[in-house]
Z-matrix of the N, CA and C atoms (Angstrom, degrees):
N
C 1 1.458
C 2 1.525 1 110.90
N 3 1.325 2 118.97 1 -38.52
C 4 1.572 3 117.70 2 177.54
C 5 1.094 4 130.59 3 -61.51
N 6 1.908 5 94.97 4 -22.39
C 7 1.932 6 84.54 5 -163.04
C 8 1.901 7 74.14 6 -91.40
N 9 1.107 8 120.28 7 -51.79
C 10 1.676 9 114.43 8 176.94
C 11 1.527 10 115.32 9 10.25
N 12 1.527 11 103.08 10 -69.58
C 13 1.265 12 141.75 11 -163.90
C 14 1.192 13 108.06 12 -71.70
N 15 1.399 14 113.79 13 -41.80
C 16 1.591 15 120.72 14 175.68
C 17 2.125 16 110.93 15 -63.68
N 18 1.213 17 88.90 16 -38.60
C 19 1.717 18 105.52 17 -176.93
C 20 1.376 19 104.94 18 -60.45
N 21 1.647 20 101.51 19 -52.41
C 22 1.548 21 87.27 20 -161.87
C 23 2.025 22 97.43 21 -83.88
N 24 1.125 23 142.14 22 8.34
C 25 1.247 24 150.42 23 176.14
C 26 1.682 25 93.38 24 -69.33
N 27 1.459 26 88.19 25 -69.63
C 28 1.869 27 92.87 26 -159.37
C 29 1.561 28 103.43 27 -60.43
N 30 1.648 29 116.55 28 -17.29
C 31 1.046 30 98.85 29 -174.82
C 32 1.386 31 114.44 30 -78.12
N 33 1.105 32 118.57 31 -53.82
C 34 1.571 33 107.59 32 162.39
C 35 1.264 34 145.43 33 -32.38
N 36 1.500 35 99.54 34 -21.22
C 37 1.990 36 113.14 35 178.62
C 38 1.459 37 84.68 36 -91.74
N 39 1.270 38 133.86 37 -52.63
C 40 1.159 39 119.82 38 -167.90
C 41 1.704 40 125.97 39 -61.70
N 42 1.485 41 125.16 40 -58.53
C 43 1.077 42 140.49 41 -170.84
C 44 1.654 43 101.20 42 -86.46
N 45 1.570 44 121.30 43 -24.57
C 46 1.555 45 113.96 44 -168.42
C 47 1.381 46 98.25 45 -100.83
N 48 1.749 47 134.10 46 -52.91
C 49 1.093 48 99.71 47 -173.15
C 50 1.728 49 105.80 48 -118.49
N 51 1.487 50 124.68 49 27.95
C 52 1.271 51 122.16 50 177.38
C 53 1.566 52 96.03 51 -101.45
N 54 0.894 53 125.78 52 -29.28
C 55 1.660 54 139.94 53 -164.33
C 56 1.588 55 124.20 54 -97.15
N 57 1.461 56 99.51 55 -31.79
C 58 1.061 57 122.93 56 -165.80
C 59 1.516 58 138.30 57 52.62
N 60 1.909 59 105.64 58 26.39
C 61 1.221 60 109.20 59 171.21
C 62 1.493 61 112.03 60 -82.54
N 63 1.181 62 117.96 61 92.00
C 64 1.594 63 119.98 62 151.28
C 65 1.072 64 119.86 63 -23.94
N 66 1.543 65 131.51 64 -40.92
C 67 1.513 66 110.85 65 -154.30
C 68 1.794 67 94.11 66 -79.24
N 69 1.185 68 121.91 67 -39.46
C 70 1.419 69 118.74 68 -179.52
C 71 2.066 70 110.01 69 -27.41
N 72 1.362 71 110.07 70 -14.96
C 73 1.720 72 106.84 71 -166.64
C 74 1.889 73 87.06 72 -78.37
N 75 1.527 74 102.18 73 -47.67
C 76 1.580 75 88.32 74 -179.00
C 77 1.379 76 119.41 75 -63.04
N 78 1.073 77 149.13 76 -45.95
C 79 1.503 78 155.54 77 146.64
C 80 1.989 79 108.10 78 -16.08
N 81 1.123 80 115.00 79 -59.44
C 82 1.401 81 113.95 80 163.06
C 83 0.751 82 151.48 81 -123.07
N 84 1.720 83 117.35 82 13.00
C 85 1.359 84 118.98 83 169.35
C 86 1.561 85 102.79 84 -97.95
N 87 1.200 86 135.86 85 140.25
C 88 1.488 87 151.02 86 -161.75
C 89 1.759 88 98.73 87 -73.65
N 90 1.380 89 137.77 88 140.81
C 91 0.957 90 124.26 89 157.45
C 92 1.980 91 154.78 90 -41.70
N 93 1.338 92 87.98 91 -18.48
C 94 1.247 93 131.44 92 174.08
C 95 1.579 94 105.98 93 -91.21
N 96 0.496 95 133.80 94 -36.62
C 97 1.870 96 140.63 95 -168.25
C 98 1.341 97 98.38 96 -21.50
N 99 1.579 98 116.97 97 145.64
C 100 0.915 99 122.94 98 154.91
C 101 1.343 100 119.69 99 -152.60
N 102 1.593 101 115.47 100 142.32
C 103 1.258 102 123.62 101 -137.78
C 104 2.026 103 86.94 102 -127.77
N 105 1.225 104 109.28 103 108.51
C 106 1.698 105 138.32 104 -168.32
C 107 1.618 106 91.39 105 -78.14
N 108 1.219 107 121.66 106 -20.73
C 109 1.670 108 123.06 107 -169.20
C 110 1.332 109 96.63 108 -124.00
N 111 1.201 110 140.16 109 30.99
C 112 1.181 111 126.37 110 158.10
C 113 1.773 112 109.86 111 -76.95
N 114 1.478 113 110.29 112 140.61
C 115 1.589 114 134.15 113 -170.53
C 116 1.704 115 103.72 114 -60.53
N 117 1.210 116 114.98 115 155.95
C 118 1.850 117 102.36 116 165.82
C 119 1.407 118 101.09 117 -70.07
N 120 1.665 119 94.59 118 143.70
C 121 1.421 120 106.91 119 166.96
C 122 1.824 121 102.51 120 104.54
N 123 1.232 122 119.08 121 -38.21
C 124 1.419 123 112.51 122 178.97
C 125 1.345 124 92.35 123 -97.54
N 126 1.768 125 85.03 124 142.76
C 127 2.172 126 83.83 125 164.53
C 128 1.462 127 94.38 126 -95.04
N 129 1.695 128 99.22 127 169.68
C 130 1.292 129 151.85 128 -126.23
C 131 1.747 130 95.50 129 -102.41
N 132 1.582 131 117.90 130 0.48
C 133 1.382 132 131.46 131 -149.41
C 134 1.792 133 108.81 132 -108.67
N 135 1.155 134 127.40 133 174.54
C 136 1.080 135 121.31 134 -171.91
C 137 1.834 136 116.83 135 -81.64
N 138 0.782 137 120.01 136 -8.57
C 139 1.313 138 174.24 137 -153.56
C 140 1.714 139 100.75 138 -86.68
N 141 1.697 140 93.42 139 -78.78
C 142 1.676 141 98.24 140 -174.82
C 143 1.491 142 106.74 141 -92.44
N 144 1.119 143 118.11 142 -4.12
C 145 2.041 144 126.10 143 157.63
C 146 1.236 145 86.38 144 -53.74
N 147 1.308 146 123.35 145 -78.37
C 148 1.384 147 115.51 146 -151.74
C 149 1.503 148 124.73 147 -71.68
N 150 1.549 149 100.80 148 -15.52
C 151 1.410 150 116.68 149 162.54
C 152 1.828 151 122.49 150 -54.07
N 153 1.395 152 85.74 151 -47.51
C 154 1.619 153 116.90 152 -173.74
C 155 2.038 154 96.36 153 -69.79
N 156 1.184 155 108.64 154 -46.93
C 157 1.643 156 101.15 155 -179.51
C 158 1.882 157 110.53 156 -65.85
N 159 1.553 158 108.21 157 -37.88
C 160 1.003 159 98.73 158 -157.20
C 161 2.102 160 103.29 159 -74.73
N 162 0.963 161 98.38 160 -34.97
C 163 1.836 162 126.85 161 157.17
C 164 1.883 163 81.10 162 -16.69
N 165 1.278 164 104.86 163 -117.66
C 166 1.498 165 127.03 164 147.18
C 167 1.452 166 99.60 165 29.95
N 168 1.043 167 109.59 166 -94.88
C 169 1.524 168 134.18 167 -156.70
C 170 1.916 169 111.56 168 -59.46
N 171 1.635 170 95.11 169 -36.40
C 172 1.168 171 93.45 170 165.02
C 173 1.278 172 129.11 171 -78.39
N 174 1.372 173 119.29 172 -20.62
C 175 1.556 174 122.70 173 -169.89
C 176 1.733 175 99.87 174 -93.93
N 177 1.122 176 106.48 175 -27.49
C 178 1.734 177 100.08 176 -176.70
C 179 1.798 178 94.58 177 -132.50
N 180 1.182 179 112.05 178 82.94
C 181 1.707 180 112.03 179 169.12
C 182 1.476 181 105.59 180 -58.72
N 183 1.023 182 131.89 181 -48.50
C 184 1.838 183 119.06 182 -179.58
C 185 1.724 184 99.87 183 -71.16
N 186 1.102 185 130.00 184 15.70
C 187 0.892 186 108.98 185 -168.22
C 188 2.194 187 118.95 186 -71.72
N 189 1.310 188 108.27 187 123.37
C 190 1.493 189 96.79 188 164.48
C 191 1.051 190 142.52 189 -123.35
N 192 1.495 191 150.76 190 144.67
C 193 1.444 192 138.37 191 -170.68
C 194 1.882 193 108.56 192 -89.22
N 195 1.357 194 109.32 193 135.38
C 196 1.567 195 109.69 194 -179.28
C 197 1.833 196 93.86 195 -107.71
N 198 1.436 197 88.91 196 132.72
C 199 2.193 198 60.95 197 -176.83
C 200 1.874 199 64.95 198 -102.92
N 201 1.298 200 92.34 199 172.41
C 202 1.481 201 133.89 200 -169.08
C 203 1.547 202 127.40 201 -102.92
N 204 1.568 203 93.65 202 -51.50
C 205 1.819 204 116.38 203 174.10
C 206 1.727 205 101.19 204 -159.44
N 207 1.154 206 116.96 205 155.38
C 208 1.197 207 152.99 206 -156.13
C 209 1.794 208 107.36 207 -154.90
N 210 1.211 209 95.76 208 108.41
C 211 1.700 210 126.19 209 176.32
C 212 1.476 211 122.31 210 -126.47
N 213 1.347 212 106.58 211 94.09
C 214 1.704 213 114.91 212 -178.38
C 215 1.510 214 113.69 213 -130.89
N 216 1.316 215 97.51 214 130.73
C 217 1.394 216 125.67 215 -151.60
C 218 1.890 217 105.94 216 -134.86
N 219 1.050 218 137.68 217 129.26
C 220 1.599 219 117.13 218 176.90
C 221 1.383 220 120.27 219 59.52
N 222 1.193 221 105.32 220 -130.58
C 223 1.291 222 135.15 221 172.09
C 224 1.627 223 126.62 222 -94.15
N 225 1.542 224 100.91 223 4.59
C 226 1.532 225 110.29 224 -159.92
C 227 1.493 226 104.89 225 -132.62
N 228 1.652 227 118.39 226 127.27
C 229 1.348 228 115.03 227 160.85
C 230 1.107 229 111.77 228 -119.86
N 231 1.724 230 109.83 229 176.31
C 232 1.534 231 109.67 230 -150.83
C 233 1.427 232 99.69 231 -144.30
N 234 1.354 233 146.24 232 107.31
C 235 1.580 234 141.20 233 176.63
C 236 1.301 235 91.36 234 -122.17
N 237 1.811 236 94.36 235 146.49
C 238 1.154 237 130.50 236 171.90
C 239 1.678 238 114.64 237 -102.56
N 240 1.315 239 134.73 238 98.59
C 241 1.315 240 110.47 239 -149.96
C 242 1.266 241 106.29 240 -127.61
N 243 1.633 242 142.00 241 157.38
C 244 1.408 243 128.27 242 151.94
C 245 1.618 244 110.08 243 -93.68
N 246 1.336 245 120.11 244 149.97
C 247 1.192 246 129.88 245 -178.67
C 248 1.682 247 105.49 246 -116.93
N 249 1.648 248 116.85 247 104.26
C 250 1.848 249 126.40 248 -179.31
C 251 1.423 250 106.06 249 -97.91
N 252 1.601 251 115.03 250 120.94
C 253 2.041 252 91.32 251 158.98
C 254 2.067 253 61.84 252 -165.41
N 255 1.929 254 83.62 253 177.28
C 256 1.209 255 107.99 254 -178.13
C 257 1.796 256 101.25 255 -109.33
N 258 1.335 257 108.22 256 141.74
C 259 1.594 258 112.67 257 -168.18
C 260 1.565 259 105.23 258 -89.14
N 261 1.187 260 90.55 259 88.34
C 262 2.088 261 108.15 260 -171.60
C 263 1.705 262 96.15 261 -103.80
N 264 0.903 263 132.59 262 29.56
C 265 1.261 264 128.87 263 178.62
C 266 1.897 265 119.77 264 -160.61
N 267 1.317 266 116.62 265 164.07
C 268 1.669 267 116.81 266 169.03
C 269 1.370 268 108.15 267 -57.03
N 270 1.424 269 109.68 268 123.35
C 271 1.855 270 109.81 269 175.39
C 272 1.600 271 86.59 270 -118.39
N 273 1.341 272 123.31 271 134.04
C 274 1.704 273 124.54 272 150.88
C 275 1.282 274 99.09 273 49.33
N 276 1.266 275 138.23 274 43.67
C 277 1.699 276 119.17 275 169.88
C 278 1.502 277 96.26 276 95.60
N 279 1.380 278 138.82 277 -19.58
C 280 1.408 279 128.30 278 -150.75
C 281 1.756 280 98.81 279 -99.81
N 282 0.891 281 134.11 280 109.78
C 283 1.524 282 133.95 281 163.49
C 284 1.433 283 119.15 282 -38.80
N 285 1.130 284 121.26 283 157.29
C 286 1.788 285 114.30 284 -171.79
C 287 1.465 286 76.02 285 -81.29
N 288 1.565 287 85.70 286 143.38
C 289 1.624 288 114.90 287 154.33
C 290 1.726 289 123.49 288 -88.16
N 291 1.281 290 105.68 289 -48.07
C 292 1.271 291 108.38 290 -176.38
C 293 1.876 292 96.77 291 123.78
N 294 1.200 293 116.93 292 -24.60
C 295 1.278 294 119.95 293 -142.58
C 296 1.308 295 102.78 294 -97.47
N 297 1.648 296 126.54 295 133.77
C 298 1.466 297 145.08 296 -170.50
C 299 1.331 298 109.07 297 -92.45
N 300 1.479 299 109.79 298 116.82
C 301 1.764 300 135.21 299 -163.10
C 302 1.483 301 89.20 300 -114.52
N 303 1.538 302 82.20 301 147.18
C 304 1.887 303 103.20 302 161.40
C 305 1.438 304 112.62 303 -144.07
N 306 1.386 305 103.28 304 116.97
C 307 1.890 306 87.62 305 -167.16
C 308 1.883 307 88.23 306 -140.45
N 309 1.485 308 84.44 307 142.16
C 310 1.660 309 101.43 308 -164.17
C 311 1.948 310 90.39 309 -94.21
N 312 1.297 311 72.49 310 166.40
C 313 2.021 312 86.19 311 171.84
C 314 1.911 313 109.83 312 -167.65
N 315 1.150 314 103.12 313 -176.22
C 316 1.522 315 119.43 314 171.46
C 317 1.650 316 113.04 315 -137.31
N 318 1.059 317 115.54 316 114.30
C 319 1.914 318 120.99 317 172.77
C 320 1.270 319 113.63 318 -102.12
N 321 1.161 320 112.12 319 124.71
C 322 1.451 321 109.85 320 164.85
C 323 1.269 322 117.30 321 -132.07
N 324 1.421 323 121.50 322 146.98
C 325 1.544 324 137.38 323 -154.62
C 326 1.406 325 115.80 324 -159.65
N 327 1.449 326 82.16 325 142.61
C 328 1.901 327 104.79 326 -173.40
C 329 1.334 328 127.62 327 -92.24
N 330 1.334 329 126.71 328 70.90
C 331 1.698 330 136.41 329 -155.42
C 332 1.780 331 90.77 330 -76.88
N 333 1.343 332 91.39 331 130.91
C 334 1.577 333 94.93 332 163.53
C 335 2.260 334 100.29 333 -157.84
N 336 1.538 335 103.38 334 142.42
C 337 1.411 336 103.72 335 -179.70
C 338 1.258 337 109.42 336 60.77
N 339 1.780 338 130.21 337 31.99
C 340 1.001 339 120.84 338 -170.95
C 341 1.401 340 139.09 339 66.75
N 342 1.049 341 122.02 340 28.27
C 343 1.666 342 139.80 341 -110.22
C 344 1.535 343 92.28 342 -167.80
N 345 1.833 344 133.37 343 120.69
C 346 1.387 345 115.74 344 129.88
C 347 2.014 346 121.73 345 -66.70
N 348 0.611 347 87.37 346 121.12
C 349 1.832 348 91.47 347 -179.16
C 350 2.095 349 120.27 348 -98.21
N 351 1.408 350 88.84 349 -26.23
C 352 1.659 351 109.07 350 -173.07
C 353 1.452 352 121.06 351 -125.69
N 354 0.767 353 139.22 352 150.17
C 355 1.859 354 132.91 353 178.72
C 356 2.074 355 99.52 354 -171.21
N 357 1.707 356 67.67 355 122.55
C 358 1.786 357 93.99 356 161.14
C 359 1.364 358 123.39 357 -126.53
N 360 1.180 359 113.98 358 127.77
C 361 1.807 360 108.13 359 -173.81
C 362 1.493 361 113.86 360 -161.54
N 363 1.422 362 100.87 361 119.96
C 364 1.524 363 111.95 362 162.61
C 365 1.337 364 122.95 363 -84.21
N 366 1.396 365 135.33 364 149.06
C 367 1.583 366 123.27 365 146.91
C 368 1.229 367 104.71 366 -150.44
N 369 1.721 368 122.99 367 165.82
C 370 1.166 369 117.45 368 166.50
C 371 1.311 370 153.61 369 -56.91
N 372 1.306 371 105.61 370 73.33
C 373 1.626 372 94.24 371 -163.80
C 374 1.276 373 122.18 372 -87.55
N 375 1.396 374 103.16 373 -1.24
C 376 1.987 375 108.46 374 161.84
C 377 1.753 376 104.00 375 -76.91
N 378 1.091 377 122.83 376 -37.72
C 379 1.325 378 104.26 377 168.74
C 380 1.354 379 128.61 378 -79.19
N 381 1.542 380 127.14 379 -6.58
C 382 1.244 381 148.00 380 157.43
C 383 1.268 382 99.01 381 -54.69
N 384 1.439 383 139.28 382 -43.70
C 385 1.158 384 122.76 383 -141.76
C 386 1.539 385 91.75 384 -118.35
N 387 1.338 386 130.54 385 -25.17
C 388 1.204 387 127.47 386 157.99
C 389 1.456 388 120.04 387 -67.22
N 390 1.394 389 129.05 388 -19.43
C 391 1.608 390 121.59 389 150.14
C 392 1.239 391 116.66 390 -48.35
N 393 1.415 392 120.26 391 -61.77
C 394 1.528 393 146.77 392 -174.21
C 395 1.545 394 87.82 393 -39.75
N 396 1.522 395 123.27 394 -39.57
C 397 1.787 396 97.52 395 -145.88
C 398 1.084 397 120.70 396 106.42
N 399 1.958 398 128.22 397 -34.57
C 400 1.545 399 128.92 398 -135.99
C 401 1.585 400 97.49 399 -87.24
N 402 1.366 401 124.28 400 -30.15
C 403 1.383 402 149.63 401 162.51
C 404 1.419 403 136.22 402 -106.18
N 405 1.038 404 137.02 403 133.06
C 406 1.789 405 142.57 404 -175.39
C 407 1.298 406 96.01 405 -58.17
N 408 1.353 407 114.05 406 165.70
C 409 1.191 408 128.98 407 164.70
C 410 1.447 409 124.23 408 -75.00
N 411 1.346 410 134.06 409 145.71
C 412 1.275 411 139.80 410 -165.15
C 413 1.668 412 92.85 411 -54.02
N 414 1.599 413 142.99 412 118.29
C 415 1.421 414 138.23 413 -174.52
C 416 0.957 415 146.06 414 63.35
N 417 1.623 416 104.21 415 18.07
C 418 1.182 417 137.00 416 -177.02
C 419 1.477 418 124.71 417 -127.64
């Protein structure tokens, strides 16, 4: 069941947001999904994941995810990942810069029936935004 879980994980970083085929979110994210880290303003649904990738995808088209480590346990996997692209597009109000980000994170997700069903995820987006420029550096 773990590595299962692991497959259909990477497959989604791989084909959903390295690739940028969207339709892969309907294929594995469960209809029900709900996403605990969704931003204000997007819902929480499978729907605004894919909203949220395509977001993504437009502001950094090279953009790719490296996952790092992979932890599956139950029903639950766990990547540690870096996220590389250059910000060639509108992110949140922010105009492309031009400028090449690397911002690490951790996802974790609730596979059930073959199915993501759950998603938790941090990453840096104060250091995202201090690549960008859009903010100073932490003491600086």
């Amino acid at each position: 069941m773990s590595e299962e879980n692991k497959a259909i994980f990477r497959r989604l970083v791989e084909d959903g947001f390295n690739k940028g085929n969207l339709d892969v979110f309907d294929e594995l994210v469960a209809p029900d999904f709900v996403n605990h880290s969704a931003p204000p303003g997007v819902p929480p649904t499978r729907e605004g994941w894919k909203q949220l990738a395509a977001m993504f995808r437009a502001a950094f088209p090279d953009m790719h995810l490296h996952i790092k480590d992979e932890i599956a346990e139950g029903d639950q996997i766990t990547i540690r990942f870096t996220a590389h692209g250059t910000h060639r597009g509108e992110l949140m109000g922010i105009p492309a810069t031009g400028k090449e980000v690397a911002v690490g994170g951790i996802s974790i997700a609730r596979i059930a029936g073959g199915k993501i069903t759950e998603r938790w995820e941090e990453f840096d987006m104060m250091g995202m935004m201090v690549q960008l420029g859009v903010v100073p550096a932490p003491g600086g």
